[in-house]
N, C-alpha and C positions, 0 to 999 in steps of 0.2 A: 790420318789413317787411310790405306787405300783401299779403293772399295772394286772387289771384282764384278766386271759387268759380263756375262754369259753370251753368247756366241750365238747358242742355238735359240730356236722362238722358244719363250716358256709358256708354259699354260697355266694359267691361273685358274681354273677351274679344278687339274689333279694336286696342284697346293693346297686348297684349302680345305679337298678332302681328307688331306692326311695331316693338316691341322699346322701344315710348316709355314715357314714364313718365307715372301715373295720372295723372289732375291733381282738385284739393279738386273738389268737387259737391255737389248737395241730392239727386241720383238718381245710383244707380247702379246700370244693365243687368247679370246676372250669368246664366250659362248652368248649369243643374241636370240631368245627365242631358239628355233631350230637349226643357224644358223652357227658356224664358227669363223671368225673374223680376225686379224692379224693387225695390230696397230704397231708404231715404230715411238711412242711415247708412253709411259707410264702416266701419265696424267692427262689422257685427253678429256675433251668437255663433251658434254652430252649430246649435242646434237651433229658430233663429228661422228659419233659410236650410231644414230641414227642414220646417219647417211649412208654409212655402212652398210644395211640391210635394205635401204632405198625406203625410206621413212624421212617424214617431215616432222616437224615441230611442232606445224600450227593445228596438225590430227592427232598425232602420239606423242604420248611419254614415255619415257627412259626410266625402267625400274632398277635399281639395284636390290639384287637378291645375295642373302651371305646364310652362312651355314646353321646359324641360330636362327633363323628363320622371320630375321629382320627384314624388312622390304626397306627401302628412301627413295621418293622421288628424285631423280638428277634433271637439271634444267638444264636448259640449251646450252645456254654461255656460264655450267658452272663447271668446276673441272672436278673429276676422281681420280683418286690413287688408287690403282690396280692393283699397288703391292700391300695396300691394305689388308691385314689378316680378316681370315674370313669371308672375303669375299670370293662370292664362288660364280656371277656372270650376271647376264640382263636378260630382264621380259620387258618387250612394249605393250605400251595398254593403249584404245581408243578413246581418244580424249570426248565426253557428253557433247562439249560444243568445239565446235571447227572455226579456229581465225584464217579468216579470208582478208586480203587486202585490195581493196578502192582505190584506183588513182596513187600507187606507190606502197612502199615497205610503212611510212612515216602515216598509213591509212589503216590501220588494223580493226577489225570487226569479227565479233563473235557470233555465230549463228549455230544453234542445236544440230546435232548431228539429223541427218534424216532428210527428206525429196524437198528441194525449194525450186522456184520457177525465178526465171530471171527480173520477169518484175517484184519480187518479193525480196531478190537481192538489190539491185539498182535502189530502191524504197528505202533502203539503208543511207542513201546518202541526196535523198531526195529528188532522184531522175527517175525517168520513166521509160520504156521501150520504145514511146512516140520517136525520140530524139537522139538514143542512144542503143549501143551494140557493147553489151558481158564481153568479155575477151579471156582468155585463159593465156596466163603467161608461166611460160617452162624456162627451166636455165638453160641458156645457150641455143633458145630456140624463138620465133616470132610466135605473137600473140594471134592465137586463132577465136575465130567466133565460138561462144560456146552455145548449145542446143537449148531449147526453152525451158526446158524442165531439167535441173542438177539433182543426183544423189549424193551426199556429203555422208563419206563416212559409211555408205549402205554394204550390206553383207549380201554375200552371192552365195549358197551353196551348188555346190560343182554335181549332182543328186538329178536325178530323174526324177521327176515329178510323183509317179507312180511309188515311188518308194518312201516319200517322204510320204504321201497319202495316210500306205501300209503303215507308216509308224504313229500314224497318229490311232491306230485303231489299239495301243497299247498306254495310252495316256490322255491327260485332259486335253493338249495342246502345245502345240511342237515348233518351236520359233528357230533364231539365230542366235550365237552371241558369239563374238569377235574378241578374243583377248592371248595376251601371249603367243600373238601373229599364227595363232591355229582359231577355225571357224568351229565351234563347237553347237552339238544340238541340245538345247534346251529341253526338258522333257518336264512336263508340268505332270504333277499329280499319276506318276507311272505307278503302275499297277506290278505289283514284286509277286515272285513268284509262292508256291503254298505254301506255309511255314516259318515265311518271313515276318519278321516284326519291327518296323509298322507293317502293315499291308501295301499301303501305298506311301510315295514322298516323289520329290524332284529328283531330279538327275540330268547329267550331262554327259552326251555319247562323245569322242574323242575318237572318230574313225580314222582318222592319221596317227603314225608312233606317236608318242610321247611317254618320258618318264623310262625308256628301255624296253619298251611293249608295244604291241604292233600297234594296238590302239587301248581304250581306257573305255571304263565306266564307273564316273561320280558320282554318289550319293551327297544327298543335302546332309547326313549323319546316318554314322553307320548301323548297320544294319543286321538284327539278331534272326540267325535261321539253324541248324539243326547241328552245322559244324564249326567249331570256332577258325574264324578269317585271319587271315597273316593283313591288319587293315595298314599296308606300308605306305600308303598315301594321303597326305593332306597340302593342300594346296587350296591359295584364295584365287578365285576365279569370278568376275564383277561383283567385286566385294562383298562376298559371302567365303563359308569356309566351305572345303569341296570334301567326302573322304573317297578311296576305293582302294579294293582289298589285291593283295598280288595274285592275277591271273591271265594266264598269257594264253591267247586264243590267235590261232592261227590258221584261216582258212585262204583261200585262193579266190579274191574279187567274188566276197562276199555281198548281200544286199545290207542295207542297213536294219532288217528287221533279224536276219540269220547272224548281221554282227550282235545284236540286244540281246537274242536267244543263245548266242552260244557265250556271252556273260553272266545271262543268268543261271549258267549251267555251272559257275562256282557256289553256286548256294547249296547245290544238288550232291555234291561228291565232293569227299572226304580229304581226297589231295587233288 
């Protein structure tokens, strides 16, 4: 039987919103995180689809996301079919602990994400700083000396210090968290506005688009206040379940306290 192969790149992410089936191609469109990427195989393996977005192995993983709302890890060296129904694109996640290699590929080591010192690395393989110099090796580049103190894995936010302060005067305690290559703000114990129920719970600010909206605001579970919410989003976010309701707030290089305040201004009004 001959099998037509399509000409133009396909996208497999508006396939599996309308529920059809992939069809053969020489390209195929595939969404990463915030990213859209262009592969020339139906079957690549996972950490070709990483490299893609400029991602390693030995920090992320390769989630496959499909329209039932099934997630599967994909390993490095395993391969997926693109034209699998249902599948609708990837998220990477920040792997707990980070392999680093010693003296070669054939030298692999685990160490927990978070600040180590080069003697704390080295101690892995029983040297010390007396005798020996860390090196950092890139592809296609020479090893350079690395600094004393490494962040494996550490979260930056891009945030004026003064603002992140402000936000803390609205909750317990106001951290990072890194996942689906957007940095989101952790909000412990946020304080909702009058009429809400609970009063308080967790959340997670998303001051970059995501999901079609300029930015987001997750509740740890949804939340009852005086008008019933359109709650169109659920989504797992370090491994918890996240929800928030459709509302689209669009100011002009907002703070992050006037982006919190003008989400909570969906509880307030009726549309």
């Amino acid at each position: 039987m001959d099998v037509q192969i399509a000409e133009a790149e396909i996208d497999v992410f508006e396939y599996s919103q309308r529920g059809e089936e992939v069809p053969h191609g020489k390209k195929f469109r595939i969404r990463i995180d915030c990213e859209t990427v262009t592969v020339d195989t139906p079957d690549p393996k996972g950490g070709l689809l990483l490299a893609r977005v400029g991602k390693r192995p030995c920090a992320y993983e390769l989630i496959a996301e499909f329209v039932h709302c099934e997630n599967r890890v994909i390993e490095p060296d395993e391969t997926i079919d693109l034209r699998q129904r249902g599948l609708k694109g990837f998220i990477t996640a920040h792997k707990e602990f980070v392999t680093i290699f010693i003296g070669g590929p054939e030298h692999p080591y685990r160490i927990e994400r978070g600040e180590r010192t080069v003697a704390e690395i080295l101690g892995n393989v029983d040297k010390t700083t007396d005798g020996y110099v860390l090196l950092e090796g890139r592809d296609g580049h020479p090893p350079l000396p690395l600094p004393r103190r490494i962040v494996l894995g550490s979260l930056r936010m891009a945030y004026p210090e003064e603002q992140i302060e402000e936000l803390k005067g609205y909750c317990k305690k106001v951290s990072a968290l890194l996942e689906l290559g957007i940095e989101f703000f952790h909000l412990e114990a946020l304080g909702l506005p009058e009429g809400c129920t609970p009063a308080t719970c967790n959340a997670l600010l998303c001051p970059v688009p995501k999901d079609g909206y300029p930015s987001r605001l997750y509740f740890s579970e949804q939340i009852g206040s005086r008008f019933a919410r359109n709650w169109n989003g659920n989504v797992r976010i370090g491994e918890k379940n996240w929800y928030a309701f459709s509302w689209k707030v669009e100011l002009a290089s907002p703070t992050l306290v006037q982006l919190l305040l003008a989400h909570f201004n969906g509880f307030a009004k009726e549309k």
